[in-house]
C-alpha positions as CSV (number, residue, x, y, z in Angstrom):
1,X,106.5,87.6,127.6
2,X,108.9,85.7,125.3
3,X,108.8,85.8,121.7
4,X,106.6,82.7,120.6
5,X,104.4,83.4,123.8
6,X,103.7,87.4,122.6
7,X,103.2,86.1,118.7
8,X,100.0,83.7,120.1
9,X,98.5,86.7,122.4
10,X,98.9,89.0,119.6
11,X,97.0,85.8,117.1
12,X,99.6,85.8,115.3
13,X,100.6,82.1,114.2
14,X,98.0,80.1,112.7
15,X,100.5,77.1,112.3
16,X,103.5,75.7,113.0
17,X,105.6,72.6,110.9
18,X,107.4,72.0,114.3
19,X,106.8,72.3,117.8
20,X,110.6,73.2,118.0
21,X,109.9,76.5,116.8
22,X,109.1,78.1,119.7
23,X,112.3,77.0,121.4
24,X,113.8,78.5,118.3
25,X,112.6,81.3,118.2
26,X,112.5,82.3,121.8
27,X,116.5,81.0,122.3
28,X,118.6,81.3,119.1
29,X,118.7,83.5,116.1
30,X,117.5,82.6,112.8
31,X,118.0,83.6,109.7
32,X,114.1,83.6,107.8
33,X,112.5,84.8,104.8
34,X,109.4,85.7,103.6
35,X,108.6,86.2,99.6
36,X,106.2,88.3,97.4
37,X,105.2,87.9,93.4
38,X,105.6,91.0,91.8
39,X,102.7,90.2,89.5
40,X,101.6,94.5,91.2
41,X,103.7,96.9,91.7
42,X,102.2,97.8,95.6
43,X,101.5,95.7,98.2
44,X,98.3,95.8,99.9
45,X,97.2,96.0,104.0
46,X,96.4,92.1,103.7
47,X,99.8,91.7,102.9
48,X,100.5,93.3,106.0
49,X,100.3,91.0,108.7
50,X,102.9,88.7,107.6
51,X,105.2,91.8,107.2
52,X,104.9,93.0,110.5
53,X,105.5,90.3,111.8
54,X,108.6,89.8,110.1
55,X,109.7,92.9,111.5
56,X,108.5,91.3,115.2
57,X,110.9,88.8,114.4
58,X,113.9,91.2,113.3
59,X,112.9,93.6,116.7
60,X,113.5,90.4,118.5
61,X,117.2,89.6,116.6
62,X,116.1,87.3,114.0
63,X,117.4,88.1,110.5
64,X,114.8,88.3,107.7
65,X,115.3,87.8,104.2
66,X,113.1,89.6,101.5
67,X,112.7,87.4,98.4
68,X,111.6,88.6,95.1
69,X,109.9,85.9,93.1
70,X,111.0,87.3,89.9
71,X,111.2,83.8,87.8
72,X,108.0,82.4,90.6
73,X,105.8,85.5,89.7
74,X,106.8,84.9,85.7
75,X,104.8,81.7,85.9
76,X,101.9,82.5,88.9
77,X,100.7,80.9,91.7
78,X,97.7,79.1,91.0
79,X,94.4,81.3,91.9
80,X,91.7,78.7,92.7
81,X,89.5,80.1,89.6
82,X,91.8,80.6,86.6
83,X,95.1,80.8,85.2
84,X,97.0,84.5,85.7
85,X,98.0,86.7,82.8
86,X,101.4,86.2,82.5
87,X,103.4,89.6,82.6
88,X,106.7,90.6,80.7
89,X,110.4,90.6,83.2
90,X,110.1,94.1,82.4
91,X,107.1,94.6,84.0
92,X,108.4,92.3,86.8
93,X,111.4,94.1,87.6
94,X,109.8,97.4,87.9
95,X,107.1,95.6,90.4
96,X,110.0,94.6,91.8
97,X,111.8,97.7,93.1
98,X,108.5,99.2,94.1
99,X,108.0,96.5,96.6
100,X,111.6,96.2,97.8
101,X,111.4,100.4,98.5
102,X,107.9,99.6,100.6
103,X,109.5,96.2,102.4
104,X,112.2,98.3,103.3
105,X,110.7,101.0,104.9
106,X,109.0,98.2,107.3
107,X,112.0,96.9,108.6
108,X,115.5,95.8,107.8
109,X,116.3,92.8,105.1
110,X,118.4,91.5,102.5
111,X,116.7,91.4,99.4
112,X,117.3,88.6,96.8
113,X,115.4,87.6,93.9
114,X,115.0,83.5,92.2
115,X,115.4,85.0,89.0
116,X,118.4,85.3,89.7
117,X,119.3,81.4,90.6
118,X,116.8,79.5,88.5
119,X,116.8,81.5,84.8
120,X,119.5,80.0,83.8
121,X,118.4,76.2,84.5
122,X,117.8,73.9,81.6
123,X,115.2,71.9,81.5
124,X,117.0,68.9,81.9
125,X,118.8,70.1,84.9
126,X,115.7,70.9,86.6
127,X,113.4,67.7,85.6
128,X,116.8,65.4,86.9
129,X,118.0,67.7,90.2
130,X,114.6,68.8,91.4
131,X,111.7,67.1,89.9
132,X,112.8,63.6,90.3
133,X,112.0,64.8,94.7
134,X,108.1,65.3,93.7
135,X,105.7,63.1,93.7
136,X,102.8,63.6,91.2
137,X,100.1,62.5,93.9
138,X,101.2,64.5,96.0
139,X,101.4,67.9,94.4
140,X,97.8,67.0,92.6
141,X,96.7,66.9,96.3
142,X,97.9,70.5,97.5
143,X,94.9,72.7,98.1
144,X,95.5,75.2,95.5
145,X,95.9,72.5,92.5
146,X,93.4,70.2,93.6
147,X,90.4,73.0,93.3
148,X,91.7,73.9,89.3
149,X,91.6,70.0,88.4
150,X,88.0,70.3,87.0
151,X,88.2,73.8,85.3
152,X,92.0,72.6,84.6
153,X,95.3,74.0,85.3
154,X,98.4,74.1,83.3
155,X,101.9,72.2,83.6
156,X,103.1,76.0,84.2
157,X,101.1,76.3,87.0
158,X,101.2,73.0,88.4
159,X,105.2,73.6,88.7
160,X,105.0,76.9,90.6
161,X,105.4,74.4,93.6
162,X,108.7,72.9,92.6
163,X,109.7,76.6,92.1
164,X,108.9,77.8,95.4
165,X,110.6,74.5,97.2
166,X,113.5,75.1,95.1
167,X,113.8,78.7,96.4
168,X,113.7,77.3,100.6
169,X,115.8,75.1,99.5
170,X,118.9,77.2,97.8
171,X,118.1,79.8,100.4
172,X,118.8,76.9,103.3
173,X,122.2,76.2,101.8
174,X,123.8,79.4,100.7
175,X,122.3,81.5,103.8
176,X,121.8,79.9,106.3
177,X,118.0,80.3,106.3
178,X,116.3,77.4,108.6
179,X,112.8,79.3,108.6
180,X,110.4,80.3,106.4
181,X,107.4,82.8,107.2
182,X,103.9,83.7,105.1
183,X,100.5,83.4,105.4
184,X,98.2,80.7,105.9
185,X,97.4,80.1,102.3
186,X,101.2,79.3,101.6
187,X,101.4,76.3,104.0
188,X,101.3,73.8,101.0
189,X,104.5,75.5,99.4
190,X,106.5,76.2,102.8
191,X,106.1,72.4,103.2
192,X,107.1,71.3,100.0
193,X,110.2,73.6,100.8
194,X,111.3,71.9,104.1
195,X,110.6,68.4,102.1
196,X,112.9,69.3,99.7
197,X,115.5,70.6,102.3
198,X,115.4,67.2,103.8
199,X,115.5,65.1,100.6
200,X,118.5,66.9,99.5
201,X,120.2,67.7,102.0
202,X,119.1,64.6,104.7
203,X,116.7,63.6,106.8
204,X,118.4,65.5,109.8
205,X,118.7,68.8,108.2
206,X,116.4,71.6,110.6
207,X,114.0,73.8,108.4
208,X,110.6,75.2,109.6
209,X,107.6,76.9,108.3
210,X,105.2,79.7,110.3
211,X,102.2,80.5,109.0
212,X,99.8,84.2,110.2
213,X,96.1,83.8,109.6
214,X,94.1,85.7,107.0
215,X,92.9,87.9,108.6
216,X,88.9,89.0,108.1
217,X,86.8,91.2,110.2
218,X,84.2,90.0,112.4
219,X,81.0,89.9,110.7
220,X,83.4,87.3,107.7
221,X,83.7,89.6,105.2
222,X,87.5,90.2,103.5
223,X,89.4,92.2,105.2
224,X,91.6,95.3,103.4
225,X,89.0,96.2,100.9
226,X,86.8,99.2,100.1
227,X,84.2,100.6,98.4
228,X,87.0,102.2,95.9
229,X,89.1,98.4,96.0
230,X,92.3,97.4,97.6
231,X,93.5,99.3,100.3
232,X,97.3,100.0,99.3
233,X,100.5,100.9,101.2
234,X,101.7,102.3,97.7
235,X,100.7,106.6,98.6
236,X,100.1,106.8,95.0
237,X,97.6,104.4,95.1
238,X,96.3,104.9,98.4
239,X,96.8,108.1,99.6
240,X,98.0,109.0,103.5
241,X,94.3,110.0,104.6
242,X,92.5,107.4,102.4
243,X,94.8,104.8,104.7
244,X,94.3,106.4,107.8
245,X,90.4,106.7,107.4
246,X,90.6,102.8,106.7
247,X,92.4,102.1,110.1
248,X,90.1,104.8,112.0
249,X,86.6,103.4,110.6
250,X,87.5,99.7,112.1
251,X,84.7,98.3,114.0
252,X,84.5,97.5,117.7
253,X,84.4,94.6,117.4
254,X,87.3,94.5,115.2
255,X,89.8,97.3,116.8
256,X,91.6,95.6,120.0
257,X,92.4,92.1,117.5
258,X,93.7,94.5,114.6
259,X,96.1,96.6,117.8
260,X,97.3,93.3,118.8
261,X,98.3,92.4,115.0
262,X,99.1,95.5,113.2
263,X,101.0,97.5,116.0
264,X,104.2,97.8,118.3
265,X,102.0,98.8,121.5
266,X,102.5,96.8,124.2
267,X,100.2,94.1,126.4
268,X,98.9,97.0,129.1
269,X,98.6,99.8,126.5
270,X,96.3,97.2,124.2
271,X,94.3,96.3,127.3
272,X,93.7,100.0,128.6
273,X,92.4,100.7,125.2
274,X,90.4,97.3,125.2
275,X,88.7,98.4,128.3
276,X,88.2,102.2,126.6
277,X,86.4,100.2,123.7
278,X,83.9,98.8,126.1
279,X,83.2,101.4,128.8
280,X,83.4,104.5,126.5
281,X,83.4,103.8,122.6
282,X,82.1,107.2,121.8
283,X,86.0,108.7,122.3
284,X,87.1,105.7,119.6
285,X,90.1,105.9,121.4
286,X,91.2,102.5,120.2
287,X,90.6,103.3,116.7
288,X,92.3,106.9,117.1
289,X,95.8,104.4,118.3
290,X,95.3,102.2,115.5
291,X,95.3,104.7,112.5
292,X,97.8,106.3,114.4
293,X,100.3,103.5,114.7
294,X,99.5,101.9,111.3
295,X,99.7,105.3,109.0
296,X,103.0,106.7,110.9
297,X,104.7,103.3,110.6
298,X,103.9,102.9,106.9
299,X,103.8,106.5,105.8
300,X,105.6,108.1,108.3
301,X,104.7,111.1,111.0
302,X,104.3,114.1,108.4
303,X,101.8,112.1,106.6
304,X,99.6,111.2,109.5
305,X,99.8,114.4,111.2
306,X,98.4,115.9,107.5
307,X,95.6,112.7,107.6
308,X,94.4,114.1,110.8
309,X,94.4,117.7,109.8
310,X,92.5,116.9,106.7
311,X,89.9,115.1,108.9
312,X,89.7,118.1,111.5
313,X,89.1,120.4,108.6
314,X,86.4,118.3,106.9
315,X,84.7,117.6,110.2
316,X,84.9,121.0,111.6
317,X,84.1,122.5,107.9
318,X,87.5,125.0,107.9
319,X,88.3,123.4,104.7
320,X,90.4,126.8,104.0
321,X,93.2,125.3,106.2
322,X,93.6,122.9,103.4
323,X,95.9,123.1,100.7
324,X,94.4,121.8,97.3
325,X,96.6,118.7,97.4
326,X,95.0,117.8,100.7
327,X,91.3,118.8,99.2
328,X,91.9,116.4,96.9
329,X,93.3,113.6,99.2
330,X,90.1,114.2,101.4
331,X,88.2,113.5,98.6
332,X,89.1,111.2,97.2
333,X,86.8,108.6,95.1
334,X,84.4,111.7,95.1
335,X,82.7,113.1,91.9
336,X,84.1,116.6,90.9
337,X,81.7,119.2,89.5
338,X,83.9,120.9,86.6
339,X,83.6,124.7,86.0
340,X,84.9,126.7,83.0
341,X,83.5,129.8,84.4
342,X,81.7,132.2,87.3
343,X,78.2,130.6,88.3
344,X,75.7,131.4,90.8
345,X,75.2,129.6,94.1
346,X,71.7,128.9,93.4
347,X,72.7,127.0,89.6
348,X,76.2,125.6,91.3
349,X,73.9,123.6,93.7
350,X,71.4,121.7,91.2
351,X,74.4,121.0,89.0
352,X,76.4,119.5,91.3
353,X,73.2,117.5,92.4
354,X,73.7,119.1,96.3
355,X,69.7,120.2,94.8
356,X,67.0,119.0,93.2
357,X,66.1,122.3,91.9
358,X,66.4,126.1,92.4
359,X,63.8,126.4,94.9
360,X,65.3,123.8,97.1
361,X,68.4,125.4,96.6
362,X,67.1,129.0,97.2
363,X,65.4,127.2,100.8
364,X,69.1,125.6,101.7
365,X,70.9,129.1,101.5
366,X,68.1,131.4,103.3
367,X,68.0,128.8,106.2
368,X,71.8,128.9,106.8
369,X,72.0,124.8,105.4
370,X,74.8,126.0,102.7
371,X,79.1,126.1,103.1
372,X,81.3,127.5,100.5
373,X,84.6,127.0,101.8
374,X,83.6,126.9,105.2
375,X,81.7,130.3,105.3
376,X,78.4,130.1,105.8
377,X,76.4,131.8,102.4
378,X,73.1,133.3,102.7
379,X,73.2,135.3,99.7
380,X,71.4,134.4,97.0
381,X,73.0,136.6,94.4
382,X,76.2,135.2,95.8
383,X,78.5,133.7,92.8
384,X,80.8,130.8,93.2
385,X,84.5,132.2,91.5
386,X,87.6,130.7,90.6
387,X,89.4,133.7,92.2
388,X,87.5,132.6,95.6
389,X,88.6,129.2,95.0
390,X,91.0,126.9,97.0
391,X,94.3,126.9,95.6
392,X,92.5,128.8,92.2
393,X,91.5,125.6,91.9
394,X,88.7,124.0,94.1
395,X,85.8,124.7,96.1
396,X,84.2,123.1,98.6
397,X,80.4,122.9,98.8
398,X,79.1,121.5,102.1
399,X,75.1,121.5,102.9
400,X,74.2,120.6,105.8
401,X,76.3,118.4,108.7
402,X,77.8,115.5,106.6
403,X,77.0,116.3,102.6
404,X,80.3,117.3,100.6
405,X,80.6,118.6,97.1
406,X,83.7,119.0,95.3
407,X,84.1,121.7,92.2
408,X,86.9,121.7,89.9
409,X,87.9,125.1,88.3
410,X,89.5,124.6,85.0
């Protein structure tokens, strides 16, 4: 398969500003760029799409370009509820560097950053050079401003557009850069770029736009969130076995489309593990692939061999293989018991709720139901110690098959 021709099996273009592109892409090599806001300091898995296929197009000899929006994310792009909190450049900068360090580890770019070629434009300068190209009527008509013009939208705002065009447009003439790349909801700025390209530069000049689809899973809901919020490639945010248990939990209906998008595997491995998905989806085989890929490429090996072993241990109930980093990773989001000193089973379990009372309690231990650590306690004299603990630290309370409790020793 050629380029273009893999990017539609794998659903990967929503639209095109030229049918040129695919001879374009397929046949030359382009220089193209794709841009974030640092208004966070992490990006997020519904970020990823567009990344990954960024780093499709650098696989195939394309050269990317990583743009910060360092003077774009001082101002905001318009969210079609409200106007964003405007952050400090500090704040920006740092954002910043976090992103570049995650965008590199995807794939290889140059990074620049507008700051650097719009802070020092006056006013003047930029109402005479750029804004005299933009017609009112037609920015008022782009998706994102039209929805704020009842609950209203600032002159701020309402030039984020110009900004963006002005950043296709500089990047065009000092590298080279004929393509631009994001997702679907950009389409309004990536053609206000190539308009701008033209305008300035002529009518003949060759600029493009590709857009990915947002991507949401099958029953319509957003895709990338949890219960706990945002699922982030930032490990500080997100740890390694909080990501992988996002990728591994994907739906049937959901797993061969997010293989196509999200990983490297080629046509006849996807379809082998399509064909696993409908003639034996006990063995999750398809999923197993996909938290595979996903977590090594964005986390690396180490971390997704340690995912794994932290879901072994949880499942199997040998959480004594784990260190306490990795009890904590594995539970993540959960609700620690805290323990300043010794305390009986029996007490332990109604306090951290694993009981309603003592003689439920008493009724899990005698019939085998209770874990401490992965031994199975039938003592009821037995007394939970920080000595015992995991680490010194934690212990892990498991009652029956699936019911985890986490206790803190302080």
């Amino acid at each position: 398969m050629k380029l273009f021709e893999e990017l539609k099996w794998r659903e990967l273009i929503y639209d095109t500003t030229s049918d040129e592109i695919e001879k374009v892409l397929n046949e030359d090599k382009v220089t193209f760029y794709l841009g974030a806001d640092p208004t966070a300091n992490s990006l997020h898995v519904g970020h990823l799409v567009v990344y990954l296929l960024a780093k499709r197009l650098e696989k195939a000899g394309h050269r990317p370009i990583f743009l910060i929006g360092g003077a774009t994310g001082s101002i905001g792009d318009p969210k079609p509820g409200s106007e964003r909190q405007l952050l400090d450049m500090e704040t920006l900068m740092k954002n910043a560097n976090s992103l570049h360090k995650q965008v590199k580890n995807l794939f290889n770019c140059e990074m620049v950053n507008n700051y650097d070629w719009t802070h020092s434009i006056d006013v003047l300068t930029f109402l005479r050079t750029y804004g005299k190209f933009f017609n009112v009527n037609y920015m008022i008509n782009k998706d994102t401003v039209k929805s704020r013009l009842d609950t209203g939208i600032s002159y701020t705002e309402f030039s984020y557009q110009i900004l963006q065009a002005l950043d296709f447009e500089h990047l065009y003439r000092n590298y080279n850069c004929t393509l631009q790349i994001g997702g679907q909801d950009q389409w309004g700025n990536i053609t206000g770029g190539i308009e701008l390209i033209r305008k300035m530069n002529g009518s003949e000049a060759k600029a493009y736009g590709l857009t990915a689809p947002l991507i949401t899973k099958s029953d319509g809901t957003k895709f990338g969130k949890t219960a706990g919020g945002s699922v982030w490639l930032d490990p500080e945010l997100t740890s390694p076995y909080a990501f992988y248990q996002f990728w591994i939990n994907t739906a049937d209906g959901d797993v061969v489309k997010r293989l196509k998008q999200f990983t490297f595997l080629s046509k006849e491995e996807i379809e082998a593990l399509a064909e696993s998905v409908e003639k034996e989806p006990h063995l999750r085989k398809a999923q197993k692939a996909l938290a595979e890929e996903v977590t090594t490429l964005v986390h690396g090996r180490e971390a997704y061999l340690q995912a794994v072993k932290i879901s072994e241990a949880l499942f199997s109930g040998n959480v004594l293989e784990l260190s306490g980093k990795e009890i904590l990773m594995g539970f993540e989001g959960f609700e620690q018991t805290e323990l300043e000193e010794d305390i009986n089973l029996i007490d332990l379990l109604v306090l951290s709720k694993a009981a309603v009372s003592k003689r439920e309690a008493r009724e899990f231990i005698k019939n085998g139901a209770v874990l401490v650590n992965g031994e199975n306690v039938r003592d009821l004299e037995f007394v939970v110690t920080k000595e015992r603990a995991i680490d010194q630290k934690y212990t892990v309370i498991r009652r029956g098959k699936k019911n985890y409790y986490l206790i803190a020793h302080l």
